[in-house]
C-alpha positions as CSV (number, residue, x, y, z in Angstrom):
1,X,-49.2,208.2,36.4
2,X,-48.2,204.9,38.1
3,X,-51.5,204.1,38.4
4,X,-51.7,204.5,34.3
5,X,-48.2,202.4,34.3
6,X,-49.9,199.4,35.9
7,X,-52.7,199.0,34.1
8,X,-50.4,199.6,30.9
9,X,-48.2,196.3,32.0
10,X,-51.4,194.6,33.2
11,X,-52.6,195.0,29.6
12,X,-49.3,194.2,28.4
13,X,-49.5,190.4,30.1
14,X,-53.1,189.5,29.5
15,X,-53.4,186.5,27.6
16,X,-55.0,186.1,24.5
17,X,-56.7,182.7,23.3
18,X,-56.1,183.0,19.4
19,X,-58.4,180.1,18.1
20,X,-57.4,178.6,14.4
21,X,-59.3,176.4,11.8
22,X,-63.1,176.6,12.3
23,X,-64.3,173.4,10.1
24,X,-66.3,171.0,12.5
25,X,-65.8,167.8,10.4
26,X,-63.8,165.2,12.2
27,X,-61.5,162.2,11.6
28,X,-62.1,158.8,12.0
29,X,-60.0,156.9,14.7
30,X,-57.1,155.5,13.0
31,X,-56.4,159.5,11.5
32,X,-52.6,160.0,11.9
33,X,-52.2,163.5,12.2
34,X,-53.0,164.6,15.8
35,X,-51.4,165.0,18.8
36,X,-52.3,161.3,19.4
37,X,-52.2,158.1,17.6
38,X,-53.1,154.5,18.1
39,X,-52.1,153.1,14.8
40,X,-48.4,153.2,15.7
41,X,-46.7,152.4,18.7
42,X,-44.3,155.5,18.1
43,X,-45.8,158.8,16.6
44,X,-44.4,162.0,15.3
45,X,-46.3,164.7,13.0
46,X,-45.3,168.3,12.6
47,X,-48.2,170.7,11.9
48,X,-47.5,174.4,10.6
49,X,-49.5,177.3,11.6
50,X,-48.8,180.3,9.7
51,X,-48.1,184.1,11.1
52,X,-51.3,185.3,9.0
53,X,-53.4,183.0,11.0
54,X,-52.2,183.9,14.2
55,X,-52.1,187.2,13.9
56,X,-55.9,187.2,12.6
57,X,-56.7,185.6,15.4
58,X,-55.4,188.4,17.3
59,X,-52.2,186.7,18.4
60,X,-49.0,189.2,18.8
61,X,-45.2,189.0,19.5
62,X,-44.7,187.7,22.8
63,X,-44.7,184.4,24.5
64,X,-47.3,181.7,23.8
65,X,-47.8,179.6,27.0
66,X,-50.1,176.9,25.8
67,X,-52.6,175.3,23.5
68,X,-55.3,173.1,23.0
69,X,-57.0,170.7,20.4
70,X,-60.6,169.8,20.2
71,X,-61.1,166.4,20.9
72,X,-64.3,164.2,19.3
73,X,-62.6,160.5,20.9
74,X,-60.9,159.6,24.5
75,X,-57.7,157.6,23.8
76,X,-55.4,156.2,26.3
77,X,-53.1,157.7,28.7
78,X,-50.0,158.6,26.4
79,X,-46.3,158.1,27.1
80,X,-43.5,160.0,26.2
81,X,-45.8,162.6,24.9
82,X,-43.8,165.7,24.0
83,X,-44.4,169.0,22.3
84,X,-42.0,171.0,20.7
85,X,-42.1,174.1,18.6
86,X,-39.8,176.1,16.2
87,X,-40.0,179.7,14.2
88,X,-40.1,179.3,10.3
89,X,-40.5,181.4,7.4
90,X,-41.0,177.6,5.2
91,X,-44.7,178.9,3.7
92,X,-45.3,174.7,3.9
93,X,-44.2,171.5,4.8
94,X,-42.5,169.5,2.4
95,X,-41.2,165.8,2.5
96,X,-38.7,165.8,5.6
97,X,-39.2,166.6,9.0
98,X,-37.9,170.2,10.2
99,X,-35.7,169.5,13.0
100,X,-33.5,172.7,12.9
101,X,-34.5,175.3,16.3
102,X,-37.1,172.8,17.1
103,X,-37.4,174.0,21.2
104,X,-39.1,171.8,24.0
105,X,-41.9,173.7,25.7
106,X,-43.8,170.1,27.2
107,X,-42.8,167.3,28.1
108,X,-41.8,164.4,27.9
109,X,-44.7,163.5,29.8
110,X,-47.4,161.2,30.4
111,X,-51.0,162.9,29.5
112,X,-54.3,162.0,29.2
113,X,-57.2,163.9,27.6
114,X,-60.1,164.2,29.7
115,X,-62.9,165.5,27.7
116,X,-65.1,165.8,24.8
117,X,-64.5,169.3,22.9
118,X,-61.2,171.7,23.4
119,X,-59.2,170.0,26.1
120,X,-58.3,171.7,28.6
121,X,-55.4,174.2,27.7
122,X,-51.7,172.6,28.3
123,X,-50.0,175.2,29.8
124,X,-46.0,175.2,28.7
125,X,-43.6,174.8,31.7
126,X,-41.3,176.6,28.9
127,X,-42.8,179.1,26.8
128,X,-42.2,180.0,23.2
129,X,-41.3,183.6,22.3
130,X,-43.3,184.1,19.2
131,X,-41.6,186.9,17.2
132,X,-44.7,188.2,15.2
133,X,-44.0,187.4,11.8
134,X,-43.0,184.2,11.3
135,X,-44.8,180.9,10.6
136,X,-44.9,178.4,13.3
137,X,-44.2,174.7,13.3
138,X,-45.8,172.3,16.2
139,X,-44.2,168.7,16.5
140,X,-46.0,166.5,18.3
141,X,-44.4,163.0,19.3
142,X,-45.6,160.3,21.6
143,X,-44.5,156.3,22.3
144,X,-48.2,154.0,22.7
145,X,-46.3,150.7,23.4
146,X,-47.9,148.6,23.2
147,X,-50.8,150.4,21.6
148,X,-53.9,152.7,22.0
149,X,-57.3,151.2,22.3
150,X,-59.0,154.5,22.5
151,X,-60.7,156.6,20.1
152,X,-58.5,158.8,17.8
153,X,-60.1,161.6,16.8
154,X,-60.4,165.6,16.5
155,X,-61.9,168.5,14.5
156,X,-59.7,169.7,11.5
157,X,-59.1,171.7,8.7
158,X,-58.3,170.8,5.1
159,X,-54.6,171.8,4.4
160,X,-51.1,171.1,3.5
161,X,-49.8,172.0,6.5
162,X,-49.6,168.0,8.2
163,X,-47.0,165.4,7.9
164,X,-46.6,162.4,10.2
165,X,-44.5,159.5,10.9
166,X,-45.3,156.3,13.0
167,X,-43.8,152.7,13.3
168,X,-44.4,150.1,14.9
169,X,-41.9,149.1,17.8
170,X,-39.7,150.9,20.6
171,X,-37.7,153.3,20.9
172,X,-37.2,157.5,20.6
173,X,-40.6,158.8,19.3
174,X,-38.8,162.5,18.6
175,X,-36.1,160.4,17.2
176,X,-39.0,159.4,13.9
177,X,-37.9,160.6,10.2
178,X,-39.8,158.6,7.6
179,X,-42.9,161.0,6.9
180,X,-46.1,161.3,4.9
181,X,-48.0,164.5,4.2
182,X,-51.5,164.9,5.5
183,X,-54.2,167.4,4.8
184,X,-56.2,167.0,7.7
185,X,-54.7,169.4,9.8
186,X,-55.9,169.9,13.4
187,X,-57.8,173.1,14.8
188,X,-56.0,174.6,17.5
189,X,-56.1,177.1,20.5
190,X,-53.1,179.1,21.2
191,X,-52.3,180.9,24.2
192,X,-50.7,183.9,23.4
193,X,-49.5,186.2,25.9
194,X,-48.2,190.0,24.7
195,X,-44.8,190.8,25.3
196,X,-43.6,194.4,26.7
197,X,-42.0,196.6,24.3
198,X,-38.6,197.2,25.2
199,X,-36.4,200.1,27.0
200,X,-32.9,201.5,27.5
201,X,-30.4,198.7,28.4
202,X,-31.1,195.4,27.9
203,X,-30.3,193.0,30.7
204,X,-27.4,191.2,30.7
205,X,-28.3,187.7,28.9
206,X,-27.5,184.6,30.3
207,X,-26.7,181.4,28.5
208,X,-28.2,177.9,29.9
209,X,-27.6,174.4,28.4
210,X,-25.8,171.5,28.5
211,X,-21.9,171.6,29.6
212,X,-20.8,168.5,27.4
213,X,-22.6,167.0,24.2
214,X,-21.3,164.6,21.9
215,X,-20.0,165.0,18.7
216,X,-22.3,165.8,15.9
217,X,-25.2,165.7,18.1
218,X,-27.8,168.4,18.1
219,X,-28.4,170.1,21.0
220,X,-30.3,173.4,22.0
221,X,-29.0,177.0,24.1
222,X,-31.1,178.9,25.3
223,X,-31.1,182.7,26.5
224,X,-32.8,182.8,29.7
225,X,-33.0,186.4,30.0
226,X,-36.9,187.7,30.0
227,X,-38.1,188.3,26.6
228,X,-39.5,192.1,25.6
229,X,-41.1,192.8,22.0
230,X,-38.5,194.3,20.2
231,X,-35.3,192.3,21.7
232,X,-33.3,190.4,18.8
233,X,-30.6,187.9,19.7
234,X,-27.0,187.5,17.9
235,X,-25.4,184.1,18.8
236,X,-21.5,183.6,18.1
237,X,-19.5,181.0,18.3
238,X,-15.8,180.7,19.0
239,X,-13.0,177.8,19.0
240,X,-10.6,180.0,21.7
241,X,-13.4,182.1,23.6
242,X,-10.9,185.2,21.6
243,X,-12.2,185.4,18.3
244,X,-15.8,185.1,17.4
245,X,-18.0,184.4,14.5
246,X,-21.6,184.5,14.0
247,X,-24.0,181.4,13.5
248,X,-26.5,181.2,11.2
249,X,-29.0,180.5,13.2
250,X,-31.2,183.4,12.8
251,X,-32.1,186.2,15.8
252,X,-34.1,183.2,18.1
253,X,-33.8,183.4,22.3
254,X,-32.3,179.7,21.7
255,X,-30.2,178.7,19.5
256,X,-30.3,175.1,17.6
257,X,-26.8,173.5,17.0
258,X,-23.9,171.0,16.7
259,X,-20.0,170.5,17.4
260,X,-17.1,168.5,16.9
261,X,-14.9,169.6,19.5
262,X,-15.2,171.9,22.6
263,X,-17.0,175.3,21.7
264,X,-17.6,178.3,23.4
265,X,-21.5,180.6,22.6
266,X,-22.2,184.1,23.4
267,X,-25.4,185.8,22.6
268,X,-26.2,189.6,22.4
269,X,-29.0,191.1,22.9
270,X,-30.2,194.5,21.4
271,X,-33.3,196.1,21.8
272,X,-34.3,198.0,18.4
273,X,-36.2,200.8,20.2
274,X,-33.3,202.0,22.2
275,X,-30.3,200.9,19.9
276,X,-28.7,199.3,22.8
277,X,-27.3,196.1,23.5
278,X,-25.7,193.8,26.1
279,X,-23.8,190.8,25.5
280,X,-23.8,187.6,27.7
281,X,-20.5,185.9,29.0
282,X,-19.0,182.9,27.3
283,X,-20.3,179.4,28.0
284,X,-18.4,176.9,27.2
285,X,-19.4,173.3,25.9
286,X,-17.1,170.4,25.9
287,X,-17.0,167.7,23.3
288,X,-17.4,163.8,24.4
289,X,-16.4,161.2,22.0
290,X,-19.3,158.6,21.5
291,X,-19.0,155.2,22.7
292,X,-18.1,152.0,20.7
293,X,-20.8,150.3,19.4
294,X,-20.5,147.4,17.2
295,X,-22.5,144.7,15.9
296,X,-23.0,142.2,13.2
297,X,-25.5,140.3,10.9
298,X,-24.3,137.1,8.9
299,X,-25.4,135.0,5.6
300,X,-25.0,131.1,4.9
301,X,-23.9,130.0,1.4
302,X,-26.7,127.5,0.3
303,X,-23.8,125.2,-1.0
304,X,-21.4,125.1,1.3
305,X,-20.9,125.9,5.0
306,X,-19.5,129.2,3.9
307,X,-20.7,132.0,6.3
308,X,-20.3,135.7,5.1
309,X,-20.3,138.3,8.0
310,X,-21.1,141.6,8.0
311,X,-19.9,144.2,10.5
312,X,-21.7,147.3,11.8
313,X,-19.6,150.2,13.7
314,X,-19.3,153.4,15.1
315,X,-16.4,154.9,13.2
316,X,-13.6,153.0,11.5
317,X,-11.3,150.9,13.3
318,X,-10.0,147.6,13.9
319,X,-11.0,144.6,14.1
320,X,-10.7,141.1,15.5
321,X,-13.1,138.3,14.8
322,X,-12.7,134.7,17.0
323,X,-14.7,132.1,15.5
324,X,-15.3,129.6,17.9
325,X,-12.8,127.2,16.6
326,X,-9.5,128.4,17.5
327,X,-9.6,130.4,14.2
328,X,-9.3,134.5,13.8
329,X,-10.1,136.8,11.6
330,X,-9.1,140.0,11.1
331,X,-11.2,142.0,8.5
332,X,-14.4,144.4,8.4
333,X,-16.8,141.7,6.6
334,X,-14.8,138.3,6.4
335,X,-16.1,135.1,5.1
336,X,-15.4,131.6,7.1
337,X,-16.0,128.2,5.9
338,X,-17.1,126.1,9.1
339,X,-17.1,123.0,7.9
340,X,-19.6,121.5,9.3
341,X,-23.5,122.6,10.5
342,X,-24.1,123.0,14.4
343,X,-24.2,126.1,16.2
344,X,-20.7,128.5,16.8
345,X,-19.9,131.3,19.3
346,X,-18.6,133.9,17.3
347,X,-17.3,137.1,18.9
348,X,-16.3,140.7,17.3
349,X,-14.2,143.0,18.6
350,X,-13.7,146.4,17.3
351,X,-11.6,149.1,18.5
352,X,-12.0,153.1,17.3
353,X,-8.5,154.1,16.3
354,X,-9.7,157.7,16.7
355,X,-10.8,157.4,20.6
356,X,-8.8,154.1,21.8
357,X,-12.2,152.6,23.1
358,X,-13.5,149.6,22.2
359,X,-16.4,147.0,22.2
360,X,-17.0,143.5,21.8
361,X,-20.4,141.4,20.5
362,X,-21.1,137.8,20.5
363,X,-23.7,135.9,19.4
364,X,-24.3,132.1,18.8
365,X,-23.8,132.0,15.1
366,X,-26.2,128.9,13.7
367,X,-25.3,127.0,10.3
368,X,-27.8,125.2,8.7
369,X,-27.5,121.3,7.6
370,X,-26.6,121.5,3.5
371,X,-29.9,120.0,2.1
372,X,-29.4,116.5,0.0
373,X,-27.7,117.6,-4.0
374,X,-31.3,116.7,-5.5
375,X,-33.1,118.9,-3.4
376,X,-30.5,121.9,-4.0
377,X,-32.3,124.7,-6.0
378,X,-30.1,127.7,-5.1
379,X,-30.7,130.6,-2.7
380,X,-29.4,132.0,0.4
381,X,-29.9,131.0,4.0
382,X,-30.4,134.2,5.7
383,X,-30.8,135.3,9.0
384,X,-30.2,138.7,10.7
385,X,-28.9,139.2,14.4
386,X,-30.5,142.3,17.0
387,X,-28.2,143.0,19.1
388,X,-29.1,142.8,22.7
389,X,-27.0,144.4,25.2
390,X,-24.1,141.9,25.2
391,X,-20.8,143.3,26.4
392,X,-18.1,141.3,26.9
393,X,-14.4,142.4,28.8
394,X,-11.9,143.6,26.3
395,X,-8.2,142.8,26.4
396,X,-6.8,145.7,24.1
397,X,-3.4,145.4,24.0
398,X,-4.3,141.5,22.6
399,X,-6.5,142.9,20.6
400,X,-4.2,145.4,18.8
401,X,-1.1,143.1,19.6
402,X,-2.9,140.0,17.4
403,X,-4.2,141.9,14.5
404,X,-0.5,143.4,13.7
């Protein structure tokens, strides 16, 4: 009998390679919807695979530990590469990114592919629980600064499953939201491992995450506990860790969220075999107030040395504008005639009335020489300031004291 046991859970955790898309045509090297780009400097695509197709390729509920892609075309080593996967029951993709329970399971890394054909299988330092029935969404993001000079390409399959975004520049590559569809959608191996069915008691769940986010901010929970076939997770949420609601965030192991001030989770598991269920205890996560931020852009009247600023902020607030010439203003977008050309030092300083912090900007302000009346035609001199890192000390009590 234990003998039979072992070879039941031995079974049980055997993986199983489910391969999907078959179609040996491949892209050319500039093809955007891979897990690797050189046409952009940052590169995002999601890429669904549906619960039909994995399951016909013999995929079940349990956790799926890696995949592959088969390569036709070395690229560059990639930075920032990250892969991240989410549960669905969307039957497509439509025009917007599905950020909602998207869950980390690589990266972000630096990775290189090393071969001709499937590449060898990246395993997932965090797996995904797959529950058996719903679709699944893969998104793919990496930075190239400054670019890839390698070949981009792979073997796909003709659907509608692909979207993409890329830009040139820096910046946050899982951060990307302008998208396009695609319909060359990349074959894949999954790595699917099969979960044990549940029994009696589930184990007591444990909640792991971050213990301060900031407002508004999406951030992710998840249940460490280990996963069974047959386990379904209820989160709640609560104001005063006393009275609970529930989320609507589905039944996932994680759990996909935001706040606005301090919040405390639970999550309880049940096991549908057994009709039993244990509950995890509250964790708690603070709320942190965002920092100041503040910046500004400015446009010169073509008749006149009349500058019009505009202001960019965090939230509402105050705010104090010194000119360069003695002068102050005290408005979100003032105008200010300078008289002359030459080139001013103009310095903003805003203060969130909500939070009491506060930030200041400068930046050389330049105003162009008026061109002779013949010449005049009409227009706008334009020009449009990035900010870069300037802080500058704030008095506050001055501050508030002079804009009264």
């Amino acid at each position: 009998m234990l003998l039979a046991c072992t070879l039941l859970c031995l079974a049980n955790l055997r993986a199983q390679v489910v391969t999907i898309g078959t179609d040996t045509t491949s892209t050319d090297s500039t093809d955007v919807c891979g897990l690797y780009n050189q046409s952009f400097e940052l590169h995002r695509v999601q890429i669904l695979y549906t619960a039909a197709e994995i399951t016909a390729g013999g995929g079940v509920a349990g956790p799926m530990t890696g995949l592959a892609f088969f390569c036709t075309g070395l690229p560059d080593a990639l930075s920032e590469w990250n892969v991240r996967m989410a549960a669905t029951a969307l039957p497509n993709l439509n025009d917007t990114f599905a950020n909602a329970m998207l869950m980390t399971v690589v990266g972000p890394w630096n990775y290189s592919v090393t071969q001709i054909g499937w590449n060898p299988t990246i395993i997932f330092p965090t797996p995904f629980f797959w529950d058996g029935v719903s679709n699944v969404i893969i998104d793919l993001s990496c930075s190239n600064f400054p670019s890839l000079t390698g070949t981009n390409s792979y073997t796909y399959t003709d659907s509608i499953f692909c979207r993409y975004a890329g830009i040139t520049g820096t910046g946050n590559p899982t951060d990307l939201e302008l998208t396009s569809l695609s319909h060359k959608r990349p074959n894949l191996q999954l790595t699917c491992q099969t979960a044990p069915l549940c029994t009696g008691m589930p184990s007591t769940p444990i909640i792991t995450g971050p213990a301060a986010v900031n407002p508004s901010v999406f951030f992710t929970l998840q249940d460490s506990g280990p996963e069974y076939a047959g386990i379904t997770h209820r989160w709640q949420m609560s104001t005063d860790s006393t009275t609970w609601n529930e989320t609507s965030a589905g039944t996932w192991g994680f759990l996909h969220t935001s706040q606005t001030a301090n919040t405390w989770y639970r999550v309880i598991d049940s096991c549908v075999f057994s009709g039993l269920a244990s509950q995890s205890l509250p964790f708690e996560v603070t709320t942190t107030p965002l920092p100041c931020n503040v910046s500004f852009t400015y446009m010169q009247d073509s008749l006149s040395y009349a500058v019009q600023f505009t202001s960019f902020t965090s939230a509402p607030g105050a705010f104090l504008w010194e000119m360069g010439l003695n002068d102050t203003l005290y408005s979100a977008n003032p105008q200010f005639d300078f008289g002359s050309s030459g080139s001013y030092y103009v310095c903003l300083t805003f203060e969130d009335t909500a939070s009491g912090c506060t930030d200041t900007y400068c930046s050389d302000v330049s105003v162009q020489q008026l061109p002779p009346p013949s010449a005049t035609i009409g227009g706008l001199f334009t020009r449009t300031l990035t900010k870069t890192a300037l802080w500058m000390p704030v008095n506050r009590e001055s501050a508030i004291n002079r804009s009264r």
